[in-house]
Structures are given as C-alpha cells and as structure tokens.
N, C-alpha and C positions, 0 to 999 in steps of 0.2 A: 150867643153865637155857638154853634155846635161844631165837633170835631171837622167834620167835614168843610164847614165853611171856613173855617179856619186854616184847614188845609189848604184850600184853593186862596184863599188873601195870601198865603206864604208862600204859596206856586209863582202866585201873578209877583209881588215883591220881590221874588229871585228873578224871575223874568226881565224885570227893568231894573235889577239894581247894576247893568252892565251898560258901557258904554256903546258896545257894539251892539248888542240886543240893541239897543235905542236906536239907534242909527239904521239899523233893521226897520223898526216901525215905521221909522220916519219915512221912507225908500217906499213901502208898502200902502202909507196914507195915498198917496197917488194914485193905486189900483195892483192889482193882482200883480206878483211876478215869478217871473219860474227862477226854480235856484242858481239857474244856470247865470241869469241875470244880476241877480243879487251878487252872487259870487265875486264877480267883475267888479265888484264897485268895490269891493276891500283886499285887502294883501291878507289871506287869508289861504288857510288850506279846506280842500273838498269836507274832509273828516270834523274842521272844525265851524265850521258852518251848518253839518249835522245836526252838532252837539246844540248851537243856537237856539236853529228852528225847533229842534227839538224840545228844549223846553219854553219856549214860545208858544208851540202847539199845545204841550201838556198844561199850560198854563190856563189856556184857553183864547188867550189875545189874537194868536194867528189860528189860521185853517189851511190847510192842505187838501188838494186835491191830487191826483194822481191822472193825468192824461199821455197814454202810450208810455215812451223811457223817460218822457220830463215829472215834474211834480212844482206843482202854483200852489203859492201862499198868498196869501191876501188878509187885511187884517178884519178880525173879528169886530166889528166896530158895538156891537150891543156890551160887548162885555168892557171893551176902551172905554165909553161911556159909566159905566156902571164903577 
C-alpha cells in the first residue's frame, strides 16, 4: 500500500469513526439530500454539520453537488462498497 492509499483508508476511518458522520450515511443511503434537510434531523449547529460533510466528502464516501444556494449529498456508494 503506498502513501497515498493509505492516506485515503485513514480519511475514510476518521470519516466513520463518529457517531454522527454514521448517522449522516445512514439518512443518505435513502437518496440524495440537501443539507438543509440533513440539518433537521440533528440538534446540531449550521457550522458543525460543515465540518461533518466535510470530511465525509474528503473522504470520499459522500459527494456534493452544488444546485443554485442549496448543496445535495448523496453517498458515494462505489467507494461504501469498496
């Protein structure tokens, strides 16, 4: 395994070593949702639901899309698999 891929195992393992990231996926296996939606489902602030997807996205698990002021995540399902 080379620097890099090793990089990304230690992305994705911070990714789900959280309870709320998990709960995040779970919300997500259903189909795409905008944050605005996800948001609602937890007692949670704006800034810290960023930080979430954020490293959900850099993980590679989740994807983001960007349409007009919202932004949909949806999960990355090749790499959940893999």
């Amino acid at each position: 395994m080379n620097l890099h891929e090793t990089t990304n195992q230690l992305l994705k393992l911070k990714a789900l070593s959280d309870e709320t990231r998990l709960d995040i996926i779970n919300l997500l296996s259903s189909g795409p949702l905008c944050a605005c939606d996800i948001l609602e489902s937890f007692q949670i602030t704006q800034p810290t639901l960023s930080y979430h997807m954020k490293l959900l996205t850099t993980s590679g698990l989740v994807s983001s899309e960007k349409a007009g002021k919202w932004i949909y995540y949806a999960l990355n399902f090749d790499e959940m698999e893999h």
